[in-house]
C-alpha positions, -999 to +999 in steps of 0.1 A: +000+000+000+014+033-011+019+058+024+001+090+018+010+120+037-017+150+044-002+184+043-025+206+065-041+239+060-030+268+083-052+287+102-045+298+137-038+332+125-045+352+088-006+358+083+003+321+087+013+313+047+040+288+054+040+251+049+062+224+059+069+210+024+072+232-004+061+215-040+097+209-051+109+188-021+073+174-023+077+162-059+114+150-056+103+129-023+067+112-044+093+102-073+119+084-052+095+074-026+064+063-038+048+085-014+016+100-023+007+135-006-024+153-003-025+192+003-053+205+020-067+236+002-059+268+020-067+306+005-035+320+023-009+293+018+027+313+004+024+284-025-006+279-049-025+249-054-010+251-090+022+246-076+012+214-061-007+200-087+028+204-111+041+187-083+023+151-090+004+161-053-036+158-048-053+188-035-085+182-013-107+202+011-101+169+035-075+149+047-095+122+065-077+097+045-039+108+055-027+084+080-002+108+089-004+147+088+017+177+091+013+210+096+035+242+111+014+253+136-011+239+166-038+219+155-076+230+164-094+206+189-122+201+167-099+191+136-078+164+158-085+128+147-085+092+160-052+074+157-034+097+136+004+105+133+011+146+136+037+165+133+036+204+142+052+223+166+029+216+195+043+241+221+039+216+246+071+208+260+072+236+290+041+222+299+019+255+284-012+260+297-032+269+262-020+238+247-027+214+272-067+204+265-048+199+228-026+176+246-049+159+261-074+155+233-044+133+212-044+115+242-081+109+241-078+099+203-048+074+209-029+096+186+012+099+180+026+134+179+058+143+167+070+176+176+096+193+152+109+215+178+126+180+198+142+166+163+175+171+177+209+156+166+235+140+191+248+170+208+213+180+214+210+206+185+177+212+163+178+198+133+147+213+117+139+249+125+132+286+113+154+302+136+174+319+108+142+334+093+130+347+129+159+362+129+160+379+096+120+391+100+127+403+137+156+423+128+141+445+100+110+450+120+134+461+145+150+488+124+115+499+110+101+499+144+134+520+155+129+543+122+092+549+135+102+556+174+130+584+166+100+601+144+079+602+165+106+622+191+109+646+158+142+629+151+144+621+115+167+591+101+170+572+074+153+541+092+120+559+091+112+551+059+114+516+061+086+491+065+082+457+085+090+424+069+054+418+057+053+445+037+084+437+016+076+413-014+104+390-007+137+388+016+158+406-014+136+432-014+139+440+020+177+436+023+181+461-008+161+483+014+182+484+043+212+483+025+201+516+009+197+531+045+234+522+049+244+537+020+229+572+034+241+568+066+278+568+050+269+593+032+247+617+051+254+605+086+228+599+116+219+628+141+245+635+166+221+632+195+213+594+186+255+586+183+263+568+190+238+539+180+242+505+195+227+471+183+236+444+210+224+409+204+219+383+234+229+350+219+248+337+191+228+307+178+208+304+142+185+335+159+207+357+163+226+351+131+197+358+109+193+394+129+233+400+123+231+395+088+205+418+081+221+448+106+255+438+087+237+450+056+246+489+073+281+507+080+287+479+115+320+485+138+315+454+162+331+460+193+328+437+226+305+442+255+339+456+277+339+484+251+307+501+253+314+519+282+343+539+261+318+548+230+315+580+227+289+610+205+297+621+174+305+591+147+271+599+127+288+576+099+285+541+117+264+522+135+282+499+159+273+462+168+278+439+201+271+403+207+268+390+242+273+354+253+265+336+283+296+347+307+289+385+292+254+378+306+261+363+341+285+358+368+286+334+398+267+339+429+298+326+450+331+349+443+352+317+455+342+299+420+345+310+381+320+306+352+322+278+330+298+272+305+288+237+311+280+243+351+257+275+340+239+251+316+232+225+348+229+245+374+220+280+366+204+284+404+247+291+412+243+326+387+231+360+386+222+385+358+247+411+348+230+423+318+210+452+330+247+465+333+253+469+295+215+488+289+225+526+295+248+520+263+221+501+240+199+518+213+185+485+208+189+452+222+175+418+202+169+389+223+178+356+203+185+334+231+164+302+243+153+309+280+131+290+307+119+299+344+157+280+358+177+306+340+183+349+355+163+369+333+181+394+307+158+425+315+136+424+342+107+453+349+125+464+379+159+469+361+138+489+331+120+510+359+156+523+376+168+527+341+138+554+335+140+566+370+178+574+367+172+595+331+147+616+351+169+619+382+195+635+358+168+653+340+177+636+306+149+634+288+154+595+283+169+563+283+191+555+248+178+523+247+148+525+220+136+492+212+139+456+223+129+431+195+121+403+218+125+377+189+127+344+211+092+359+226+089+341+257+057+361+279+075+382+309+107+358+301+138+371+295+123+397+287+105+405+318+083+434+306+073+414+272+039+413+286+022+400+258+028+383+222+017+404+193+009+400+156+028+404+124-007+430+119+002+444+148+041+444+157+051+467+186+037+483+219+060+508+241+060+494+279+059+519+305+086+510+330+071+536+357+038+526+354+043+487+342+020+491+318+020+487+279+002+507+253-018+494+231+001+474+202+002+489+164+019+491+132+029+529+129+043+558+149+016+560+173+020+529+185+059+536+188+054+567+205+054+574+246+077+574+272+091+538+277+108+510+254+092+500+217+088+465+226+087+440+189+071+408+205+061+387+175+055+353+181+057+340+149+082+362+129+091+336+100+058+338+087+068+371+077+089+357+050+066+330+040+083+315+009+118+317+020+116+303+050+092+271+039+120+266+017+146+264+044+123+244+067+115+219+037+151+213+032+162+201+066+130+181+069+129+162+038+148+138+044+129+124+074+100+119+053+107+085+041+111+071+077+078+090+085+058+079+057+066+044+058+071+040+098+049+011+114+025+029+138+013-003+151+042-015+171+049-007+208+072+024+211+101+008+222+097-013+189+100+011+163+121+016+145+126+051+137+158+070+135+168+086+168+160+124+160+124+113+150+120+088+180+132+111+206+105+140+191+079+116+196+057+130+225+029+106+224+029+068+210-006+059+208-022+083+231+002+081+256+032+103+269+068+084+261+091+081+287+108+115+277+078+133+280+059+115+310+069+146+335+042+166+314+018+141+335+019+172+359+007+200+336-021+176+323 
Protein backbone atom coordinates (compact mmCIF):
# COMPACT_ATOMS: atom_id res chain seq x y z
CA UNK A 1 0.00 0.00 0.00
CA UNK A 2 1.35 3.30 -1.15
CA UNK A 3 1.89 5.82 2.38
CA UNK A 4 0.06 8.95 1.82
CA UNK A 5 0.99 12.01 3.67
CA UNK A 6 -1.73 15.00 4.40
CA UNK A 7 -0.24 18.35 4.32
CA UNK A 8 -2.46 20.55 6.50
CA UNK A 9 -4.06 23.92 5.99
CA UNK A 10 -2.99 26.81 8.27
CA UNK A 11 -5.18 28.66 10.22
CA UNK A 12 -4.47 29.82 13.65
CA UNK A 13 -3.84 33.23 12.49
CA UNK A 14 -4.51 35.18 8.84
CA UNK A 15 -0.63 35.77 8.30
CA UNK A 16 0.28 32.09 8.65
CA UNK A 17 1.28 31.27 4.65
CA UNK A 18 4.02 28.84 5.42
CA UNK A 19 4.01 25.13 4.88
CA UNK A 20 6.17 22.44 5.89
CA UNK A 21 6.90 21.00 2.39
CA UNK A 22 7.21 23.18 -0.37
CA UNK A 23 6.10 21.54 -4.03
CA UNK A 24 9.65 20.87 -5.11
CA UNK A 25 10.91 18.78 -2.12
CA UNK A 26 7.26 17.45 -2.35
CA UNK A 27 7.66 16.17 -5.93
CA UNK A 28 11.36 14.97 -5.63
CA UNK A 29 10.31 12.92 -2.29
CA UNK A 30 6.74 11.20 -4.44
CA UNK A 31 9.35 10.19 -7.28
CA UNK A 32 11.95 8.43 -5.18
CA UNK A 33 9.52 7.40 -2.57
CA UNK A 34 6.44 6.33 -3.77
CA UNK A 35 4.80 8.45 -1.40
CA UNK A 36 1.62 9.96 -2.29
CA UNK A 37 0.66 13.54 -0.60
CA UNK A 38 -2.38 15.27 -0.30
CA UNK A 39 -2.55 19.22 0.31
CA UNK A 40 -5.35 20.53 2.03
CA UNK A 41 -6.70 23.64 0.21
CA UNK A 42 -5.86 26.80 1.96
CA UNK A 43 -6.67 30.58 0.47
CA UNK A 44 -3.51 31.95 2.32
CA UNK A 45 -0.86 29.33 1.80
CA UNK A 46 2.72 31.34 0.40
CA UNK A 47 2.41 28.43 -2.54
CA UNK A 48 -0.62 27.90 -4.94
CA UNK A 49 -2.48 24.93 -5.41
CA UNK A 50 -1.05 25.11 -9.01
CA UNK A 51 2.16 24.56 -7.56
CA UNK A 52 1.22 21.43 -6.07
CA UNK A 53 -0.70 19.99 -8.67
CA UNK A 54 2.77 20.38 -11.11
CA UNK A 55 4.13 18.69 -8.28
CA UNK A 56 2.30 15.14 -8.97
CA UNK A 57 0.43 16.09 -5.30
CA UNK A 58 -3.60 15.82 -4.82
CA UNK A 59 -5.29 18.78 -3.53
CA UNK A 60 -8.54 18.17 -1.28
CA UNK A 61 -10.68 20.23 1.10
CA UNK A 62 -10.06 16.91 3.53
CA UNK A 63 -7.46 14.89 4.67
CA UNK A 64 -9.47 12.23 6.47
CA UNK A 65 -7.72 9.72 4.50
CA UNK A 66 -3.94 10.83 5.47
CA UNK A 67 -2.74 8.44 7.95
CA UNK A 68 -0.21 10.84 8.89
CA UNK A 69 -0.43 14.74 8.83
CA UNK A 70 1.73 17.73 9.06
CA UNK A 71 1.28 21.00 9.64
CA UNK A 72 3.48 24.22 11.08
CA UNK A 73 1.38 25.28 13.63
CA UNK A 74 -1.08 23.95 16.63
CA UNK A 75 -3.77 21.88 15.53
CA UNK A 76 -7.57 22.97 16.42
CA UNK A 77 -9.38 20.57 18.94
CA UNK A 78 -12.17 20.11 16.69
CA UNK A 79 -9.86 19.13 13.61
CA UNK A 80 -7.80 16.44 15.83
CA UNK A 81 -8.48 12.77 14.65
CA UNK A 82 -8.50 9.21 16.05
CA UNK A 83 -5.18 7.45 15.69
CA UNK A 84 -3.39 9.70 13.61
CA UNK A 85 0.42 10.50 13.33
CA UNK A 86 1.06 14.61 13.65
CA UNK A 87 3.68 16.48 13.26
CA UNK A 88 3.63 20.35 14.16
CA UNK A 89 5.22 22.31 16.56
CA UNK A 90 2.90 21.59 19.50
CA UNK A 91 4.29 24.06 22.05
CA UNK A 92 3.87 21.56 24.58
CA UNK A 93 7.13 20.76 26.04
CA UNK A 94 7.20 23.63 29.01
CA UNK A 95 4.09 22.16 29.89
CA UNK A 96 1.89 25.46 28.43
CA UNK A 97 -1.25 25.98 29.69
CA UNK A 98 -3.24 26.93 26.23
CA UNK A 99 -2.03 23.84 24.68
CA UNK A 100 -2.72 21.37 27.17
CA UNK A 101 -6.70 20.41 26.53
CA UNK A 102 -4.80 19.91 22.83
CA UNK A 103 -2.55 17.58 24.61
CA UNK A 104 -4.91 15.89 26.14
CA UNK A 105 -7.44 15.50 23.26
CA UNK A 106 -4.39 13.34 21.23
CA UNK A 107 -4.37 11.53 24.18
CA UNK A 108 -8.07 10.91 24.15
CA UNK A 109 -7.77 9.93 20.33
CA UNK A 110 -4.83 7.37 20.87
CA UNK A 111 -2.91 9.58 18.63
CA UNK A 112 1.20 9.87 18.01
CA UNK A 113 2.55 13.40 17.91
CA UNK A 114 5.82 14.33 16.73
CA UNK A 115 7.00 17.56 17.56
CA UNK A 116 9.62 19.29 15.25
CA UNK A 117 10.89 21.51 17.82
CA UNK A 118 12.64 17.97 19.84
CA UNK A 119 14.18 16.62 16.26
CA UNK A 120 17.47 17.05 17.67
CA UNK A 121 20.88 15.58 16.62
CA UNK A 122 23.53 13.98 19.14
CA UNK A 123 24.83 17.00 20.79
CA UNK A 124 21.34 18.03 21.41
CA UNK A 125 21.01 20.63 18.46
CA UNK A 126 17.73 21.25 16.34
CA UNK A 127 17.80 19.83 13.27
CA UNK A 128 14.74 21.29 11.69
CA UNK A 129 13.89 24.94 12.49
CA UNK A 130 13.17 28.56 11.30
CA UNK A 131 15.45 30.19 13.59
CA UNK A 132 17.38 31.93 10.80
CA UNK A 133 14.24 33.44 9.28
CA UNK A 134 12.97 34.67 12.92
CA UNK A 135 15.94 36.23 12.95
CA UNK A 136 15.98 37.91 9.57
CA UNK A 137 12.03 39.07 9.97
CA UNK A 138 12.70 40.28 13.69
CA UNK A 139 15.59 42.30 12.76
CA UNK A 140 14.14 44.45 10.01
CA UNK A 141 11.03 44.96 11.97
CA UNK A 142 13.37 46.11 14.49
CA UNK A 143 15.03 48.83 12.44
CA UNK A 144 11.48 49.92 11.04
CA UNK A 145 10.06 49.86 14.44
CA UNK A 146 13.36 52.01 15.53
CA UNK A 147 12.94 54.34 12.21
CA UNK A 148 9.15 54.89 13.55
CA UNK A 149 10.21 55.61 17.36
CA UNK A 150 13.05 58.43 16.59
CA UNK A 151 9.96 60.13 14.42
CA UNK A 152 7.87 60.19 16.51
CA UNK A 153 10.62 62.18 19.09
CA UNK A 154 10.92 64.63 15.78
CA UNK A 155 14.24 62.92 15.09
CA UNK A 156 14.42 62.12 11.50
CA UNK A 157 16.67 59.05 10.08
CA UNK A 158 16.98 57.24 7.36
CA UNK A 159 15.33 54.09 9.16
CA UNK A 160 12.02 55.91 9.06
CA UNK A 161 11.21 55.05 5.85
CA UNK A 162 11.40 51.57 6.13
CA UNK A 163 8.61 49.09 6.51
CA UNK A 164 8.18 45.67 8.53
CA UNK A 165 9.02 42.41 6.90
CA UNK A 166 5.35 41.81 5.70
CA UNK A 167 5.32 44.52 3.67
CA UNK A 168 8.40 43.66 1.62
CA UNK A 169 7.62 41.30 -1.44
CA UNK A 170 10.43 39.05 -0.72
CA UNK A 171 13.73 38.77 1.59
CA UNK A 172 15.83 40.55 -1.36
CA UNK A 173 13.59 43.23 -1.39
CA UNK A 174 13.91 43.97 2.00
CA UNK A 175 17.70 43.55 2.30
CA UNK A 176 18.15 46.14 -0.78
CA UNK A 177 16.11 48.32 1.40
CA UNK A 178 18.20 48.45 4.34
CA UNK A 179 21.23 48.25 2.46
CA UNK A 180 20.07 51.64 0.94
CA UNK A 181 19.71 53.12 4.53
CA UNK A 182 23.35 52.22 4.94
CA UNK A 183 24.42 53.70 1.97
CA UNK A 184 22.93 57.16 3.43
CA UNK A 185 24.11 56.77 6.62
CA UNK A 186 27.79 56.81 4.95
CA UNK A 187 26.89 59.25 3.15
CA UNK A 188 24.73 61.69 5.15
CA UNK A 189 25.40 60.54 8.57
CA UNK A 190 22.84 59.87 11.64
CA UNK A 191 21.89 62.77 14.08
CA UNK A 192 24.47 63.50 16.60
CA UNK A 193 22.09 63.20 19.45
CA UNK A 194 21.32 59.41 18.57
CA UNK A 195 25.51 58.64 18.34
CA UNK A 196 26.31 56.76 18.96
CA UNK A 197 23.81 53.88 17.96
CA UNK A 198 24.17 50.48 19.52
CA UNK A 199 22.75 47.07 18.31
CA UNK A 200 23.56 44.44 21.03
CA UNK A 201 22.37 40.93 20.37
CA UNK A 202 21.93 38.28 23.37
CA UNK A 203 22.92 35.02 21.95
CA UNK A 204 24.80 33.70 19.07
CA UNK A 205 22.75 30.66 17.85
CA UNK A 206 20.82 30.37 14.15
CA UNK A 207 18.50 33.53 15.85
CA UNK A 208 20.66 35.74 16.34
CA UNK A 209 22.64 35.13 13.10
CA UNK A 210 19.67 35.83 10.86
CA UNK A 211 19.29 39.36 12.85
CA UNK A 212 23.25 39.98 12.30
CA UNK A 213 23.10 39.50 8.76
CA UNK A 214 20.47 41.82 8.14
CA UNK A 215 22.07 44.79 10.60
CA UNK A 216 25.46 43.84 8.72
CA UNK A 217 23.71 44.99 5.64
CA UNK A 218 24.64 48.92 7.26
CA UNK A 219 28.05 50.72 8.03
CA UNK A 220 28.68 47.86 11.45
CA UNK A 221 31.97 48.55 13.76
CA UNK A 222 31.53 45.44 16.17
CA UNK A 223 33.09 46.02 19.28
CA UNK A 224 32.79 43.66 22.64
CA UNK A 225 30.54 44.22 25.46
CA UNK A 226 33.88 45.65 27.74
CA UNK A 227 33.87 48.38 25.10
CA UNK A 228 30.74 50.08 25.31
CA UNK A 229 31.42 51.94 28.19
CA UNK A 230 34.29 53.87 26.13
CA UNK A 231 31.83 54.83 22.95
CA UNK A 232 31.52 58.02 22.69
CA UNK A 233 28.88 60.95 20.48
CA UNK A 234 29.74 62.05 17.36
CA UNK A 235 30.47 59.06 14.69
CA UNK A 236 27.07 59.90 12.71
CA UNK A 237 28.84 57.56 9.92
CA UNK A 238 28.53 54.05 11.70
CA UNK A 239 26.45 52.18 13.51
CA UNK A 240 28.20 49.86 15.90
CA UNK A 241 27.25 46.19 16.76
CA UNK A 242 27.82 43.93 20.10
CA UNK A 243 27.12 40.31 20.73
CA UNK A 244 26.78 39.03 24.22
CA UNK A 245 27.33 35.36 25.33
CA UNK A 246 26.54 33.58 28.34
CA UNK A 247 29.60 34.72 30.65
CA UNK A 248 28.91 38.52 29.19
CA UNK A 249 25.42 37.84 30.58
CA UNK A 250 26.11 36.34 34.07
CA UNK A 251 28.49 35.81 36.77
CA UNK A 252 28.56 33.40 39.78
CA UNK A 253 26.73 33.85 42.94
CA UNK A 254 29.84 32.64 44.99
CA UNK A 255 33.10 34.90 44.34
CA UNK A 256 35.18 31.66 45.52
CA UNK A 257 34.23 29.86 41.97
CA UNK A 258 34.46 30.96 38.06
CA UNK A 259 32.03 30.64 35.21
CA UNK A 260 32.24 27.81 33.04
CA UNK A 261 29.81 27.19 30.48
CA UNK A 262 28.79 23.69 31.08
CA UNK A 263 28.02 24.28 35.05
CA UNK A 264 25.75 27.51 33.97
CA UNK A 265 23.92 25.09 31.58
CA UNK A 266 23.19 22.53 34.78
CA UNK A 267 22.91 24.52 37.38
CA UNK A 268 21.99 27.99 36.56
CA UNK A 269 20.41 28.42 40.39
CA UNK A 270 24.70 29.14 41.23
CA UNK A 271 24.28 32.65 38.67
CA UNK A 272 23.05 36.04 38.62
CA UNK A 273 22.18 38.53 35.84
CA UNK A 274 24.66 41.14 34.77
CA UNK A 275 22.97 42.26 31.78
CA UNK A 276 21.01 45.15 32.98
CA UNK A 277 24.67 46.53 33.30
CA UNK A 278 25.28 46.87 29.55
CA UNK A 279 21.55 48.80 28.93
CA UNK A 280 22.51 52.56 29.54
CA UNK A 281 24.82 52.00 26.30
CA UNK A 282 22.11 50.07 23.97
CA UNK A 283 19.89 51.76 21.27
CA UNK A 284 18.50 48.51 20.79
CA UNK A 285 18.87 45.17 22.21
CA UNK A 286 17.51 41.76 20.16
CA UNK A 287 16.91 38.90 22.28
CA UNK A 288 17.84 35.61 20.30
CA UNK A 289 18.54 33.44 23.06
CA UNK A 290 16.38 30.21 24.30
CA UNK A 291 15.33 30.88 27.96
CA UNK A 292 13.13 29.02 30.72
CA UNK A 293 11.94 29.92 34.38
CA UNK A 294 15.68 28.02 35.76
CA UNK A 295 17.74 30.59 34.01
CA UNK A 296 18.28 34.93 35.46
CA UNK A 297 16.32 36.91 33.33
CA UNK A 298 18.12 39.36 30.73
CA UNK A 299 15.81 42.54 31.49
CA UNK A 300 13.61 42.39 34.21
CA UNK A 301 10.72 45.25 34.92
CA UNK A 302 12.45 46.44 37.95
CA UNK A 303 15.86 46.88 36.14
CA UNK A 304 13.81 48.87 33.11
CA UNK A 305 11.98 50.99 35.94
CA UNK A 306 15.58 52.27 37.62
CA UNK A 307 16.83 52.72 34.09
CA UNK A 308 13.83 55.44 33.47
CA UNK A 309 13.98 56.56 37.04
CA UNK A 310 17.82 57.41 36.65
CA UNK A 311 17.17 59.47 33.08
CA UNK A 312 14.71 61.61 35.09
CA UNK A 313 16.92 61.94 38.15
CA UNK A 314 19.53 63.50 35.77
CA UNK A 315 16.85 65.25 34.05
CA UNK A 316 17.67 63.57 30.62
CA UNK A 317 14.89 63.38 28.77
CA UNK A 318 15.35 59.46 28.33
CA UNK A 319 16.93 56.25 28.34
CA UNK A 320 19.13 55.46 24.83
CA UNK A 321 17.78 52.27 24.68
CA UNK A 322 14.79 52.53 22.00
CA UNK A 323 13.59 49.25 21.19
CA UNK A 324 13.92 45.57 22.27
CA UNK A 325 12.88 43.06 19.47
CA UNK A 326 12.09 40.28 21.75
CA UNK A 327 12.54 37.74 18.86
CA UNK A 328 12.71 34.38 21.14
CA UNK A 329 9.21 35.94 22.61
CA UNK A 330 8.89 34.11 25.66
CA UNK A 331 5.72 36.06 27.90
CA UNK A 332 7.51 38.16 30.91
CA UNK A 333 10.73 35.75 30.09
CA UNK A 334 13.84 37.06 29.46
CA UNK A 335 12.26 39.69 28.67
CA UNK A 336 10.49 40.52 31.81
CA UNK A 337 8.31 43.38 30.57
CA UNK A 338 7.26 41.35 27.17
CA UNK A 339 3.92 41.28 28.60
CA UNK A 340 2.19 39.98 25.77
CA UNK A 341 2.83 38.33 22.24
CA UNK A 342 1.70 40.42 19.29
CA UNK A 343 0.92 39.96 15.56
CA UNK A 344 2.78 40.41 12.43
CA UNK A 345 -0.70 43.02 11.95
CA UNK A 346 0.24 44.38 14.85
CA UNK A 347 4.07 44.37 15.67
CA UNK A 348 5.06 46.71 18.60
CA UNK A 349 3.67 48.31 21.94
CA UNK A 350 5.98 50.77 24.05
CA UNK A 351 5.99 49.38 27.92
CA UNK A 352 5.90 51.87 30.48
CA UNK A 353 8.62 50.96 32.99
CA UNK A 354 7.09 53.57 35.73
CA UNK A 355 3.79 52.64 35.45
CA UNK A 356 4.34 48.71 34.24
CA UNK A 357 1.97 49.05 31.76
CA UNK A 358 1.96 48.72 27.93
CA UNK A 359 0.16 50.72 25.31
CA UNK A 360 -1.83 49.39 23.07
CA UNK A 361 0.06 47.41 20.20
CA UNK A 362 0.23 48.89 16.45
CA UNK A 363 1.86 49.10 13.20
CA UNK A 364 2.91 52.87 12.91
CA UNK A 365 4.35 55.83 14.87
CA UNK A 366 1.62 56.05 17.35
CA UNK A 367 1.97 52.89 18.50
CA UNK A 368 5.86 53.63 18.83
CA UNK A 369 5.43 56.67 20.54
CA UNK A 370 5.36 57.43 24.62
CA UNK A 371 7.73 57.38 27.22
CA UNK A 372 9.09 53.81 27.66
CA UNK A 373 10.76 51.03 25.36
CA UNK A 374 9.20 50.04 21.70
CA UNK A 375 8.78 46.48 22.58
CA UNK A 376 8.67 44.02 18.87
CA UNK A 377 7.12 40.77 20.52
CA UNK A 378 6.13 38.75 17.49
CA UNK A 379 5.48 35.34 18.14
CA UNK A 380 5.71 34.04 14.86
CA UNK A 381 8.21 36.16 12.93
CA UNK A 382 9.13 33.59 10.01
CA UNK A 383 5.83 33.79 8.65
CA UNK A 384 6.78 37.05 7.69
CA UNK A 385 8.94 35.65 5.01
CA UNK A 386 6.58 32.96 3.97
CA UNK A 387 8.32 31.55 0.95
CA UNK A 388 11.78 31.68 1.96
CA UNK A 389 11.56 30.34 5.01
CA UNK A 390 9.20 27.11 3.93
CA UNK A 391 12.02 26.65 1.68
CA UNK A 392 14.60 26.35 4.36
CA UNK A 393 12.26 24.43 6.66
CA UNK A 394 11.52 21.90 3.66
CA UNK A 395 15.07 21.34 3.21
CA UNK A 396 16.23 20.15 6.56
CA UNK A 397 12.96 18.10 6.92
CA UNK A 398 12.85 16.22 3.78
CA UNK A 399 14.84 13.83 4.41
CA UNK A 400 12.86 12.40 7.40
CA UNK A 401 9.95 11.93 5.27
CA UNK A 402 10.73 8.49 4.15
CA UNK A 403 11.09 7.07 7.73
CA UNK A 404 7.76 9.02 8.50
CA UNK A 405 5.83 7.95 5.69
CA UNK A 406 6.60 4.36 5.84
CA UNK A 407 7.14 3.97 9.83
CA UNK A 408 4.88 1.08 11.42
CA UNK A 409 2.52 2.88 13.81
CA UNK A 410 1.28 -0.34 15.08
CA UNK A 411 4.23 -1.53 17.12
CA UNK A 412 4.94 -0.73 20.80
CA UNK A 413 7.24 2.44 21.14
CA UNK A 414 10.12 0.76 22.16
CA UNK A 415 9.72 -1.29 18.95
CA UNK A 416 10.00 1.15 16.28
CA UNK A 417 12.07 1.58 14.48
CA UNK A 418 12.56 5.10 13.66
CA UNK A 419 15.82 6.99 13.53
CA UNK A 420 16.77 8.55 16.83
CA UNK A 421 16.02 12.40 15.98
CA UNK A 422 12.43 11.33 14.97
CA UNK A 423 12.02 8.77 17.96
CA UNK A 424 13.16 11.06 20.63
CA UNK A 425 10.54 14.03 19.12
CA UNK A 426 7.93 11.60 19.61
CA UNK A 427 5.73 12.97 22.54
CA UNK A 428 2.85 10.62 22.42
CA UNK A 429 2.88 6.81 21.04
CA UNK A 430 -0.62 5.86 20.78
CA UNK A 431 -2.15 8.31 23.08
CA UNK A 432 0.16 8.10 25.59
CA UNK A 433 3.19 10.34 26.89
CA UNK A 434 6.84 8.38 26.13
CA UNK A 435 9.13 8.06 28.65
CA UNK A 436 10.81 11.49 27.74
CA UNK A 437 7.82 13.31 28.00
CA UNK A 438 5.92 11.47 31.05
CA UNK A 439 6.85 14.59 33.53
CA UNK A 440 4.21 16.61 31.42
CA UNK A 441 1.82 14.12 33.53
CA UNK A 442 1.86 17.20 35.95
CA UNK A 443 0.66 20.01 33.58
CA UNK A 444 -2.09 17.57 32.28
Amino acid sequence: MTPCIGIRLEDKNIWEARTPLIPEHLAALSEAHEIEFVVQESPIRAFSTAEYLEANAKVSPSLDDCPVVLAIKEIPIPELQAEKTYLFFSHTIKGQPANMPMLRRLMELGCQLLDYERMVDEHGKRVVFFGDYAGLAGMIDSLWALGQRFGAEGIPTPFERLQPALAYGDLDAARQAISDVGAQIIREGLPEEITPLVCGFAGYGNVSRGAQQIFDLLPVIEVSPAELAQLKPGDAHHVYKVVFKEADIVEVVDPQTSFTLQDYYEHPEKYRSRFESYLPFLTVLINGIFWTPRYPRLVTKAGLRALFERALFEQAACPRLQVIGDISCDTEGAIECTVHATTPGSPVYVYDPITCEPQEAGADAQACSGRGVVILAVDNLPCELPRESSAHFSSTLAPYIPHIANADYTVAFEDTDLPPVLKNAMILWHGELTPAYRYLEKHL
